[in-house]
N, C-alpha and C positions, 0 to 999 in steps of 0.2 A: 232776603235770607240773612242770616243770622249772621255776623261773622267771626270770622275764626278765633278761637281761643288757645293760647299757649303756644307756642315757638312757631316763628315761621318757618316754611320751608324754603330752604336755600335755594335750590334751582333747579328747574325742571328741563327736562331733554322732550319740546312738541314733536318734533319733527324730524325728516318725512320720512315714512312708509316704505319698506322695502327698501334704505337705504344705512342699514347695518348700525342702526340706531341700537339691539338688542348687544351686538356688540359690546356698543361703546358703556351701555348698563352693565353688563357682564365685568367689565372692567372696572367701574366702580365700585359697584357692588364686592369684590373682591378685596378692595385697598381698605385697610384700616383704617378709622376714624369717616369711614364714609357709611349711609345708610339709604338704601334704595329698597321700596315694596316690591316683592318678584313680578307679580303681575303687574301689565299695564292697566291702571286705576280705573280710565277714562271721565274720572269724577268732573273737571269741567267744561265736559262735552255733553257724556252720554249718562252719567247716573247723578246730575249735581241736586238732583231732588233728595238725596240719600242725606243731605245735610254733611255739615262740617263735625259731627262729633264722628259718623263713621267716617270720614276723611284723616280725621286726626288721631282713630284706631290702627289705621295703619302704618303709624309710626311709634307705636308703642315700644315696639321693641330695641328704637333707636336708643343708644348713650346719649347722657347730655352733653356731651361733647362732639358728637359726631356732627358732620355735616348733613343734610335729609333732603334727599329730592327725590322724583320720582318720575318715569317715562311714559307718555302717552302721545301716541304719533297724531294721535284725532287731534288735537289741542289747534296744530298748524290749521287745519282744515273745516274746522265746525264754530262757524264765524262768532257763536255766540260765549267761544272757552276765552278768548284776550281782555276782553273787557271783565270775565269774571274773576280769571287771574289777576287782576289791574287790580280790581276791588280790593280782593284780598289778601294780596301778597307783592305791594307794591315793588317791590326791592328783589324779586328774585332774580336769578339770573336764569338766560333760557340760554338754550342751543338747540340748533339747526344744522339737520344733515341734510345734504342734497344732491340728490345724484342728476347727470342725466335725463332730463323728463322722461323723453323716450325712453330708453331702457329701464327706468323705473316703472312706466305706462305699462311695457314687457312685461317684467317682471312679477309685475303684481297682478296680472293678470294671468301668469305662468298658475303663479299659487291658485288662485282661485282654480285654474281648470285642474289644476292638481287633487285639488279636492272632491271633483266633482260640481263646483256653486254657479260657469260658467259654462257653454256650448262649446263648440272647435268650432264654430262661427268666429274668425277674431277680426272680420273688418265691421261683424257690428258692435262688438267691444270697442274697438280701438281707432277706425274711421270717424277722424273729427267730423265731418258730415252725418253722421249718425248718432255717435256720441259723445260730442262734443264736451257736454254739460256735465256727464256721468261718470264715475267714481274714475276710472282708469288714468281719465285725460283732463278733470278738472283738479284733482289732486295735485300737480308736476305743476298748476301754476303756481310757482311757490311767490313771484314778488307780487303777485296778486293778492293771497293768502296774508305774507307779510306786511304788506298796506295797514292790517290791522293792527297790528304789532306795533309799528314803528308809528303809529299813532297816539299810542298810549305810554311807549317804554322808549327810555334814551335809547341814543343805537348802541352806545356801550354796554348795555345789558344784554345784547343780542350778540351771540358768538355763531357765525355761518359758515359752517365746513360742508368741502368736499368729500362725495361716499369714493370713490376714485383716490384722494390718499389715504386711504383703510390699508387698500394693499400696497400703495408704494411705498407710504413712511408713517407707520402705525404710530412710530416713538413719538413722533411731532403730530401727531393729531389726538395725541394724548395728552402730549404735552400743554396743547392749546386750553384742551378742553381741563384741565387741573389748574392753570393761570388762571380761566375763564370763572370760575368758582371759588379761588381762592384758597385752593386745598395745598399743603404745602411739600407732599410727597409724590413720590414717582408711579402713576398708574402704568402699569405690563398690562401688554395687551394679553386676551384672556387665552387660555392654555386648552380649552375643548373645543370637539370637532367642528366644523363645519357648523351655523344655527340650524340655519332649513337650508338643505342640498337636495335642487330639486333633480339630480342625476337621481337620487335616491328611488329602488323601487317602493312600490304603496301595493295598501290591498287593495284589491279591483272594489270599484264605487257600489255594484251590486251586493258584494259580500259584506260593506262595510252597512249598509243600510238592514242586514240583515239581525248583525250584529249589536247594532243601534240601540237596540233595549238593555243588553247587558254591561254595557259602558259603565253603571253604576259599581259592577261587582269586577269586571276585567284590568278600568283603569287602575286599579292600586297594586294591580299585579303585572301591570304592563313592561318592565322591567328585566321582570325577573326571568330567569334560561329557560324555563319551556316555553314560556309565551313567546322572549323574541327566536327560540327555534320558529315556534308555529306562522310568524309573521314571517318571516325569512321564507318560508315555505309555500307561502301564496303571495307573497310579493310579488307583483311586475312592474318593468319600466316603464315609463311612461313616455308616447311619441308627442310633444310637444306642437299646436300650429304652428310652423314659420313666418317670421314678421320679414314679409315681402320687402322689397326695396321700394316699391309704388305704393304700400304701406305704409312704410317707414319715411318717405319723401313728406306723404298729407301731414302725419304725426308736426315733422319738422318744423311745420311751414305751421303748422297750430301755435307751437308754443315759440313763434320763435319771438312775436312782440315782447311775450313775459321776459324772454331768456334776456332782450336785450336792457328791460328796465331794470332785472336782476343786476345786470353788470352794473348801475351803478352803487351799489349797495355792497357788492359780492362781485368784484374784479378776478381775484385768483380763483374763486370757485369754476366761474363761468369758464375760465380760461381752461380749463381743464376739456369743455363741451366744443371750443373752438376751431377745430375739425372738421365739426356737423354743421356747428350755427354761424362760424365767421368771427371776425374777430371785429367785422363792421355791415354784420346782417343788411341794417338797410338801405346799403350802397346798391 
């Protein structure tokens, strides 16, 4: 492929999934002299056949002064985005959020039944015996995933936080992440609700597939007060499967070789998982 023409991008935010990465965009996005695409791209994953002129449309809007990067969780995960990154953008800087496997495994698994894309079956989702290989439980290998990474990138280009100090000390994990990039102002964490709260009620999966054809004419009005009346209206909660303790033991005992090659890479992150996984697992 062609490569890129006109200003590089400063640094992208790969990873991971369900660990308040929309966040931490939210709060860039926000600070001046910063410039982030709202949507996540997936340009060196999932659409890098689109070429680098529409890649480099979505920074049009940037100042030439601004800083430019952009967030895509797949990056972490879809072995052939590091090397493409590498290509192209030797110099950027990345960061990495990481939570918990298991509760990330949880969590992103929560969404999907949320939406209807998964069964309440959650030991074939989430039993490493079944699916070991598959999105839930391969994704949380993160110093697997990072292998790639730390192959091609100094490890000073790689900045690896904890999704766990989100909520204890936002100030400092903002902080990290604006040294990490070079920006020389103070990122506030972001001022709106909750991203996805999945306590939140939804329309029931039937009513929404019914619905499904008018999305073209609803979405631009989805907003506004009679609609979220109407949503408000057939909303229901949602009973979530419970991730068992005998569940939650296989999970542990999956990720726990990653969790410990991670600790040499990512000591305070891991430390935060220390609890579950030990702070000398293979003792």
């Amino acid at each position: 492929m062609t490569k890129p023409s006109g200003r590089p991008i400063d640094f992208l935010i790969i990873g991971a999934a369900k660990c308040a990465t929309t966040w931490e965009q939210q709060s860039l996005s926000a600070s001046p002299g910063i410039f982030m695409p709202a949507p996540e791209l997936h340009f060196f994953s999932r659409v890098y056949d689109r070429g680098f002129d529409w890649y480099r449309d979505q920074f049009a809007s940037a100042a030439s002064t601004d800083l430019i990067g952009e967030k895509s969780n797949s990056y972490l995960t879809e072995p052939a985005a590091a090397q493409r990154i590498k290509d192209a953008y030797p110099d950027a800087r990345l960061i990495v959020q990481m939570r918990n496997p298991v509760q990330r495994a949880y969590s992103d698994y929560c969404m999907l039944f949320r939406r209807g894309e998964v069964s309440g079956d959650i030991d074939r989702h989430l039993n490493p015996d079944r699916a070991g290989q598959e999105r839930f439980l391969h994704d949380g290998r993160y110093a697997h995933h990072l292998d790639r990474f730390y192959a091609l990138f100094p490890a000073d280009q790689i900045l690896l936080l904890a999704f766990e100090n989100v909520a204890t000390d936002p100030t400092r994990q903002l902080a990290l992440v604006a040294d990490h990039i070079g920006y020389g102002g103070v990122l506030s964490a972001p001022l709106r609700e909750k991203v996805k709260d999945k306590e939140a009620p939804v329309v029931p999966r039937g009513l929404r597939k019914v619905l499904a054809p008018l999305r073209p004419i609803l979405d631009p009005i989805r907003e506004s007060t009679p609609m979220k009346a109407l949503r408000n209206a057939v909303a229901r909660p949602v009973s979530y499967p419970a991730l068992t303790p005998d569940l939650e033991r296989k999970m542990t005992d999956y990720f726990r070789d990653d969790v410990d090659k991670l600790r040499a890479v990512a000591p305070d992150v891991v430390a935060r998982w220390d609890q579950q996984f030990g702070s000398d697992s293979k003792g």
